[in-house]
Every structure is written in C-alpha cells, then in structure tokens.
C-alpha positions in Angstrom: 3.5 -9.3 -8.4 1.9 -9.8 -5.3 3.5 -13.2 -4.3 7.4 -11.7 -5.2 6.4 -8.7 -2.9 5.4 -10.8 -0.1 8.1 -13.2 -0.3 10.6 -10.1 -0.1 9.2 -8.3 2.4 9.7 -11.8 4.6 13.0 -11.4 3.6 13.4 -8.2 4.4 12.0 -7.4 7.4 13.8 -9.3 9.7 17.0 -8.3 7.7 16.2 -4.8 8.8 15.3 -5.6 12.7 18.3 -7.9 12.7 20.2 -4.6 11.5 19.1 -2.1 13.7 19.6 -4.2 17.0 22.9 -6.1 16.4 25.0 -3.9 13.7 27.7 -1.9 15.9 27.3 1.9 15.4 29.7 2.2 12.6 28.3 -0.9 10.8 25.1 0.6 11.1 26.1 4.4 9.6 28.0 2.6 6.5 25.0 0.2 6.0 22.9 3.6 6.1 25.2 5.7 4.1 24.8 3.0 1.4 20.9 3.0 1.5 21.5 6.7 1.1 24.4 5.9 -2.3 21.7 3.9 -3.6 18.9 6.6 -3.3 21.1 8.9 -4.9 21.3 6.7 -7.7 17.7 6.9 -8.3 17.1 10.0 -7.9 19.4 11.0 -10.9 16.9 10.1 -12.7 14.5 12.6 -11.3 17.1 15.2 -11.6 17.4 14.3 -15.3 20.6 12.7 -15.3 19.4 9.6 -18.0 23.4 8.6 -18.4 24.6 5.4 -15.9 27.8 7.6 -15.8 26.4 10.5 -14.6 24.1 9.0 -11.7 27.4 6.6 -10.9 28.7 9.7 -10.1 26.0 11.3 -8.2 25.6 8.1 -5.8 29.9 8.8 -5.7 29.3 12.2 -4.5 26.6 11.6 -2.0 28.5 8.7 -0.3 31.4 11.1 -0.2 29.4 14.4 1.2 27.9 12.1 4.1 31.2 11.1 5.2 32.7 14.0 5.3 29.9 15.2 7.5 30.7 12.2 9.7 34.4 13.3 9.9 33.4 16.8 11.4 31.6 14.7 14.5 33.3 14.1 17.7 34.2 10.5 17.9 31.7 8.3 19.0 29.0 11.4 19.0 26.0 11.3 17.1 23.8 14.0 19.8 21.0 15.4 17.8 22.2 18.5 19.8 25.6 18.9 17.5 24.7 21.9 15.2 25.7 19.3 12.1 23.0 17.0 12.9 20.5 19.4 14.0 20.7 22.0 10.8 19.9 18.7 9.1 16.5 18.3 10.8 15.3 21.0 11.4 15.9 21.9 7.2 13.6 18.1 7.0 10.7 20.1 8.4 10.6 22.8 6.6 11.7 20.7 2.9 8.4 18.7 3.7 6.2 21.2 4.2 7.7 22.7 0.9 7.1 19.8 -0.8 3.5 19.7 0.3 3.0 23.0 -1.4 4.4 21.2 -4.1 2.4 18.1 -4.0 -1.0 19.6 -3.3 -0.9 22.5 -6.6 1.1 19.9 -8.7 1.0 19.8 -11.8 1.3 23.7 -11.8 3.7 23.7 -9.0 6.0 22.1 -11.4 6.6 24.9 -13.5 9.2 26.2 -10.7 11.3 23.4 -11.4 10.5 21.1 -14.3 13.5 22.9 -16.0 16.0 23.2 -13.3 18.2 20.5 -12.7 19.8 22.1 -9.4 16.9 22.7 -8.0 15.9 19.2 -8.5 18.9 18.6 -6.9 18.9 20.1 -4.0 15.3 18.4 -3.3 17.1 15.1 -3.4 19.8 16.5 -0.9 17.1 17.9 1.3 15.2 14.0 1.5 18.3 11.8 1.6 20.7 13.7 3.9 18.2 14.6 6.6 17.1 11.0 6.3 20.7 9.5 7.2 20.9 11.8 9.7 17.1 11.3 11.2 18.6 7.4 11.3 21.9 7.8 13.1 20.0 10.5 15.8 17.6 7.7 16.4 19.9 4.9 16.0 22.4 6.5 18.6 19.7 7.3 21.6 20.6 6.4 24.8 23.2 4.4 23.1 25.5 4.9 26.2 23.2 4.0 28.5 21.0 1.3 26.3 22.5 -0.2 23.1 19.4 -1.0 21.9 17.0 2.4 23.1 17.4 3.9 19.6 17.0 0.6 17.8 13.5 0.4 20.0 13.2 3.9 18.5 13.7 3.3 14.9 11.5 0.0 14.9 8.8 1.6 16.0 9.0 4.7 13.5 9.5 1.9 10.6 6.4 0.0 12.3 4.5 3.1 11.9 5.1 3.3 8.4 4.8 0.3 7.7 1.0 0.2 9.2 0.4 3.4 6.8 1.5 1.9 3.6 -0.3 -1.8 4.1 -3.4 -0.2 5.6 -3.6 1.9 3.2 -2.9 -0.4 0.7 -5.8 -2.9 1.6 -8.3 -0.3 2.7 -7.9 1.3 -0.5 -8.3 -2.2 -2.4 -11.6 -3.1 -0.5 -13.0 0.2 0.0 -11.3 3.2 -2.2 -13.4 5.4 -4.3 -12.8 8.9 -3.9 -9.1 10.0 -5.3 -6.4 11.4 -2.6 -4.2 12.8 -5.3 -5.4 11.8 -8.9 -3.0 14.2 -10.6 0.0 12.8 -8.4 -0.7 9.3 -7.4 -4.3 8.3 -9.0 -3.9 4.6 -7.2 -4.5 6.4 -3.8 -7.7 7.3 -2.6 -9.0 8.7 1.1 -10.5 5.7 2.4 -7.3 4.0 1.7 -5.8 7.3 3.8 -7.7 6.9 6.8 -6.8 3.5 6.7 -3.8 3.5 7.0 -4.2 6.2 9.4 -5.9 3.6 11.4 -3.4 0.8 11.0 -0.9 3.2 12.2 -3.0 3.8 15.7 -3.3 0.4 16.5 0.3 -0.8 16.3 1.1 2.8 18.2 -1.2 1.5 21.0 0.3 -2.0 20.5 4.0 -1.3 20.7 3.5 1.3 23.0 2.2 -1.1 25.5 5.0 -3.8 25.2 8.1 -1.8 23.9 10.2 0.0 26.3 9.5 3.5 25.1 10.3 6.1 27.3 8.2 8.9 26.3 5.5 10.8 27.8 2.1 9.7 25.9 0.9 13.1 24.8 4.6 13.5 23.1 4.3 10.3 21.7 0.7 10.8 20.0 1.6 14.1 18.2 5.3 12.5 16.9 3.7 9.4 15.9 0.7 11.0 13.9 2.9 14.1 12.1 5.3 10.7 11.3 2.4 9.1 10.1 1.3 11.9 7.9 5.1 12.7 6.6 5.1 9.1 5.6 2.2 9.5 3.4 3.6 12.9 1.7 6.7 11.3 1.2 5.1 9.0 -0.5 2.9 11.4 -3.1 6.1 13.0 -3.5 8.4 10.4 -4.7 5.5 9.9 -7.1 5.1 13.1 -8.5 8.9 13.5 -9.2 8.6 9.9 -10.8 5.8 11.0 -13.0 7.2 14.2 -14.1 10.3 12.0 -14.8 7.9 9.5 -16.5 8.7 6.2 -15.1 6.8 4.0 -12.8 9.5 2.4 -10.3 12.6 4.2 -9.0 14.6 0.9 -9.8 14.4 -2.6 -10.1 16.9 -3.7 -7.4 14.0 -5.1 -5.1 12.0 -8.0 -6.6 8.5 -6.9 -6.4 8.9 -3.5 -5.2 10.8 -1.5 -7.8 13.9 0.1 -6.2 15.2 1.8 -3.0 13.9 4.8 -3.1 10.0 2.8 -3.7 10.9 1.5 -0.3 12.1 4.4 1.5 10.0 7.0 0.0 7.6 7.2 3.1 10.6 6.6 5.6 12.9 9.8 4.2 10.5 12.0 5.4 9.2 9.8 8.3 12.3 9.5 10.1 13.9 12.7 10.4 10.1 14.6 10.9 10.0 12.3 13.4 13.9 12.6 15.2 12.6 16.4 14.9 10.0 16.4 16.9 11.3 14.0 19.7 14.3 15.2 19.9 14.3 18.6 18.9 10.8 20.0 19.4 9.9 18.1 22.6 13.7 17.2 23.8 13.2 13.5 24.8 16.7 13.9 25.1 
C-alpha cells in the first residue's frame, strides 16, 4: 500500500504543478470543473445514492450547475469581488465552521441528518462548489499582470496541505497515542496533529522565503494557519460522512489512495478558507 501510494503521488505531483502554471485559464477551470464532476460522483454515495445511475447523474448535474455559473461571469473575469464568486466563499466559512459543530458532537450530531438526503446534499454543494471557486479566485490573481501569481498562490496553499497530511501522517506513526477524533477518524491522534501543524510551518517559512509572495507576513501567518486547520477538518469530515456511509475509501480511481474526494478532502475546505481570508477578509487584492 505504501509503495503504490508513493509511486502515485510522484506521478502526481508534478502533474498538478505542471497544471497550475502552464494550463491557459479555461483549460485550467474545465480541468477543475472535472475534479469537481468526479467529487460529485463520490459523494453520491454519502448522500445515499447506492445506484451508478443515479450518481452519473449527480456528477451530470454538478458539471452543469458550475458552468452555468461560469456563463453569468464577464468574459475573462474571475475577481473574487464578482458577487457570484464571492457568495461562494464567504458561504465556505461559515459550511466549515458548521461542519465542525458537526464533527466535534458526532455521532449525535448525525441525528440532524442521517435521514435526509437533501440535506446531505447540500453539504456536498457547500464543499465542492466553493472549492472550484476558491481555485479559479486563486488561480486567476494577478493574472493580468502575472500569469503565474495565482499559480504561486495555489502551490503554496496545496504545499501547506500537503505538510499537514504527511506530517501528520508520520508523527502520528512514530509518536501517536492519544486519539484526535476516535468516534470520527480513530487513526488520528494529537501528536500526529501538532505535527503536521509543524510540517506546515516550516514549508510556510520555506516558501515564503523563496516564492514571490506578495503578502504582508502577519496576513500571511493567520491565512496560512486557519488553511492549515480547515485542512485537517476537512479531512475528519470527509471521514465521518464516509463512516456514516460505511465505506472506507471515497473511490478507487487513484492507486493507493482510494478516490478523488480521499485526495481533495483537506484541500475543499483548504482552498476557499483560504481565498476567503486573503482575498476577502484581508483584501490582498
């Protein structure tokens, strides 16, 4: 297991940097709107949706909301300051702090929606459409100044998480024994927590010092340590719909690492808490 996820995320990774830096625009928004198809897919299955039909459909519907959102956008336009991006989020910030409710009373919080499909629904609207969004605000920074400012941008989010998950991941190994979130994802514990906490620092201090980041430092710590934490409850939440939904992996497109949404749990709440705060909150505009 641990071989076929190494020898995909070599694979991967510089798929993904070679993505964000040479993809034009719109080849970058279709690549994303398909990451965001294929999470739909997924998710069906934490909405309840057990027939392939049904989640075909779902993925169908997503990829068709998202572009008509992208029809309703000047041309050429992605400013976090148009009212369709922004809605989008701002309603990320306050989903995630929902969901931490969630996450932190679980399994009792579940009794609000275990039997409601639409709710689970609109939980899966509220990660995946803010998350295409989040991308395509940070993707597009600068972009008519810079080409490659927002691609700087997104690295450095996806760098962060990155840190989070594989600190977390060996800290936990070599020195986890006290539980994060034993009713949610009994795997994690807070050594692992702080670890990845830590990893997450040091290649903020690292890229920070060679990446051309224009940011005042203050602005930068408090974005990059809520992104940090978002990652990790983005995490513990794809996990506690997966157990309520009784399955271990999302999928099994990814060799090694189950399926998109495994991937991308950290980054749907990552990216957009992020593009918030930058953008929004601070207006690193």
């Amino acid at each position: 297991m641990l071989k076929s996820r190494l020898i995909t995320a070599f694979i991967l990774i510089p798929v993904v940097i070679a993505a964000l830096f040479l993809l034009p625009p719109l080849g970058f928004m279709i690549t994303t709107l398909v990451v965001c198809m294929l999470a739909a897919w997924e998710w069906g299955q934490f909405a309840g949706f057990a027939s392939r039909t049904q989640r075909i459909w779902l993925a169908v519907l997503c990829g068709l909301l998202l572009a008509l959102m992208m029809l309703t956008l000047p041309a050429y336009q992605h400013s976090v300051q148009l009212p369709q991006i922004s809605f989008w989020l701002w309603a990320s910030l306050g989903w995630w702090i929902a969901a931490l409710v969630l996450v932190l009373f679980y399994p009792a919080s579940a009794a609000l929606w275990r039997q409601s499909r639409i709710l689970r629904l609109v939980f899966g609207i509220l990660t995946i459409v803010p998350f295409f969004w989040g991308m395509l605000a940070l993707r597009q920074y600068h972009y008519d100044v810079d080409h490659y400012a927002g691609a700087w941008w997104l690295l450095y989010v996806m760098f962060l998480v990155w840190g989070a998950d594989s600190g977390a991941y060996m800290f936990g190994r070599l020195f986890g024994k006290h539980k994060l979130a034993p009713k949610v994802s009994p795997g994690k514990t807070w050594e692992g927590f702080f670890g990845g906490l830590l990893t997450s620092a040091l290649i903020s201090w690292l890229f920070g010092m060679w990446a051309p980041l224009a940011v005042q430092p203050g602005t930068l710590l408090i974005c990059s340590i809520t992104a940090a934490l978002a990652s990790v409850l983005g995490d513990l939440t794809e996990s506690m719909f997966k157990r309520e939904a009784g399955i271990k992996d999302s999928g099994n497109l990814i060799p090694g690492h189950g399926g998109i949404l495994d991937r991308i749990d950290s980054l749907t709440a990552a990216v957009p808490v992020f593009a918030c705060l930058l953008l929004l909150v601070f207006r690193n505009l």
